[in-house]
C-alpha positions as semicolon CSV with decimal commas, in nm:
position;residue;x (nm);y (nm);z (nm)
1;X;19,451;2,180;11,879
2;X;19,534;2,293;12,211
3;X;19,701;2,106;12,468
4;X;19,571;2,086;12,820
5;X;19,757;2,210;13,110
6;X;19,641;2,044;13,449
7;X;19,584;2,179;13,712
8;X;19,838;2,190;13,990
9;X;19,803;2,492;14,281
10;X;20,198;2,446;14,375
11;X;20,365;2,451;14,024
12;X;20,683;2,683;14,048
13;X;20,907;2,795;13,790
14;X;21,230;2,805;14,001
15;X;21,156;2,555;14,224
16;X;21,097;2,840;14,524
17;X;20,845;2,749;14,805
18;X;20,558;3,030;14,642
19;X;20,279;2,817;14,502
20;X;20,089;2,949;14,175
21;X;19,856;3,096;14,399
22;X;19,997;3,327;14,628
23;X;20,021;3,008;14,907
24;X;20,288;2,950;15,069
25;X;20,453;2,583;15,080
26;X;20,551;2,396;15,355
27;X;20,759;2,064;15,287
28;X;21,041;1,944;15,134
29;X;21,219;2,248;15,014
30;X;21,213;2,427;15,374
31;X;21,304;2,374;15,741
32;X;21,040;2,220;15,947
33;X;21,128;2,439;16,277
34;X;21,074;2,737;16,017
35;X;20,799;2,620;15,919
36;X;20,634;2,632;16,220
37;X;20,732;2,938;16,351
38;X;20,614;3,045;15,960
39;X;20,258;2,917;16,069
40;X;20,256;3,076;16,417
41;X;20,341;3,340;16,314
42;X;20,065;3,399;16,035
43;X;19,818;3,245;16,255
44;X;19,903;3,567;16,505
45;X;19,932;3,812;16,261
46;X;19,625;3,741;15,990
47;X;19,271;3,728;16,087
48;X;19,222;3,415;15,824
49;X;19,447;3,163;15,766
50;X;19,397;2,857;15,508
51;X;19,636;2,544;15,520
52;X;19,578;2,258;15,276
53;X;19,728;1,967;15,135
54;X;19,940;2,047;14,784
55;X;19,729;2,072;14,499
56;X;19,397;1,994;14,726
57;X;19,052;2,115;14,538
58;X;18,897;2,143;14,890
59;X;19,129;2,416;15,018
60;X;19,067;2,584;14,675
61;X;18,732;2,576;14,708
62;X;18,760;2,734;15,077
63;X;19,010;3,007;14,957
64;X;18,719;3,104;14,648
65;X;18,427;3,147;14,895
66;X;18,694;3,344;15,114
67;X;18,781;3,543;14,846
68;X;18,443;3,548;14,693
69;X;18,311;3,738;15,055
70;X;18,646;3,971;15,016
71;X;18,871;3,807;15,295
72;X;19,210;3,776;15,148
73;X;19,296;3,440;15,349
74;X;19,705;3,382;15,416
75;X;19,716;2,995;15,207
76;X;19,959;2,732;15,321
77;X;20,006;2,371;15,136
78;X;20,155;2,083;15,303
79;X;20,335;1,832;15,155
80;X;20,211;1,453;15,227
81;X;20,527;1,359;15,382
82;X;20,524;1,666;15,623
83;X;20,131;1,671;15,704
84;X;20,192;1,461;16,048
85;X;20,433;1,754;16,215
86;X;20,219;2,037;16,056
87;X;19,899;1,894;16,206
88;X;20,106;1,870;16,572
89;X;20,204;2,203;16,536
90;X;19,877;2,305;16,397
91;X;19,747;2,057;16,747
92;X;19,985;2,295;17,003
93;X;19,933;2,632;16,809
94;X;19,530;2,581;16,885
95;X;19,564;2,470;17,255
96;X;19,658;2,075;17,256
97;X;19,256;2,025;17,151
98;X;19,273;1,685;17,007
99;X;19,628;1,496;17,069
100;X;19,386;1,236;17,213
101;X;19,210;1,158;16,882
102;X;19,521;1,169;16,651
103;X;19,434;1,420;16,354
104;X;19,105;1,361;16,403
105;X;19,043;1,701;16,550
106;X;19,252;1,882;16,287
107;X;19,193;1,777;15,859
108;X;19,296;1,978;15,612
109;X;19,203;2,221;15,474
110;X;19,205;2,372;15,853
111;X;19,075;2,730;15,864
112;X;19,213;2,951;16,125
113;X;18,987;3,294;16,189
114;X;19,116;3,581;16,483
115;X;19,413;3,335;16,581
116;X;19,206;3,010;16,685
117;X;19,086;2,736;16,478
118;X;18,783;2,745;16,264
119;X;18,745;2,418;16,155
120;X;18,767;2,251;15,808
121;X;18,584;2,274;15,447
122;X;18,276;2,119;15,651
123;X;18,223;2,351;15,904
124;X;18,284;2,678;15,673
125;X;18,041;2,555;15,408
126;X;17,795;2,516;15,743
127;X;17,866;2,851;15,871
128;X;17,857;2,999;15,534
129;X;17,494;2,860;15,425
130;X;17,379;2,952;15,785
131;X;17,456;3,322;15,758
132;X;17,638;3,348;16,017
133;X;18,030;3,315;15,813
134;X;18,043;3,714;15,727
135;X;17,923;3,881;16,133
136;X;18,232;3,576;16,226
137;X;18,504;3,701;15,961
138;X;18,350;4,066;16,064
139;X;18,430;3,992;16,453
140;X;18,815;3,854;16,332
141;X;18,877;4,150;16,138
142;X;18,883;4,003;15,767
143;X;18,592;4,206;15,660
144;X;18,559;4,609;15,672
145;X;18,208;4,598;15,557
């Protein structure tokens, strides 16, 4: 009988901060001021940008329909203990919008498209049944077709 391997996006084999996926981690193993200059910096420089919690189904499930439209997103995960300074960085990377509410104006998985933020798994799923997700990743430069 075969055993069952669960499923875990951030698994490494030598402990290095590459998840399974192609993500890249953020948390324990690295430097928080590199970190955010990590996330500036591929917010700048990539037209779609995915960060999500560690092993978090949602932010798979936003990288697939990405990937399913043939945007290959940059991926991020977050550990628990570091989500607070990601989302303040994430908070003064896209303009100070919502320091008032807390992390209300940022969850996870938080979509970045052409440098600003998109929103979350809500608001891509909206766009996406709408029609109007491919003329945006089209306008961000994520899509040749």
């Amino acid at each position: 009988m075969q055993e069952a391997i669960p499923y875990r996006t951030n698994l490494h084999a030598n402990g290095g901060s590459t998840s399974a996926d192609g993500g890249v981690r953020i948390g324990r193993s690295t430097n928080s001021a590199d970190d955010a200059k990590t996330v500036l910096k591929a917010v700048s420089e990539n037209a779609v940008v995915v960060l999500g919690r560690s092993g978090c189904c949602m932010s798979h499930v936003v990288k697939t329909l990405l990937l399913g439209h043939g945007v290959n997103p940059t991926a991020f995960e977050v550990d628990e203990v570091d989500e607070a300074d990601v989302v303040a960085e994430l908070q003064r990377i896209n303009g100070g919008k919502g320091e008032d509410f807390g992390a209300g104006d940022i969850q996870f998985p938080a979509v970045f498209v052409g440098g600003k933020l998109f929103g979350g798994l809500d608001q891509v799923m909206a766009t996406h049944i709408s029609g109007e997700l491919v003329p945006i990743l089209k306008g961000a430069g994520a899509l040749w077709l």
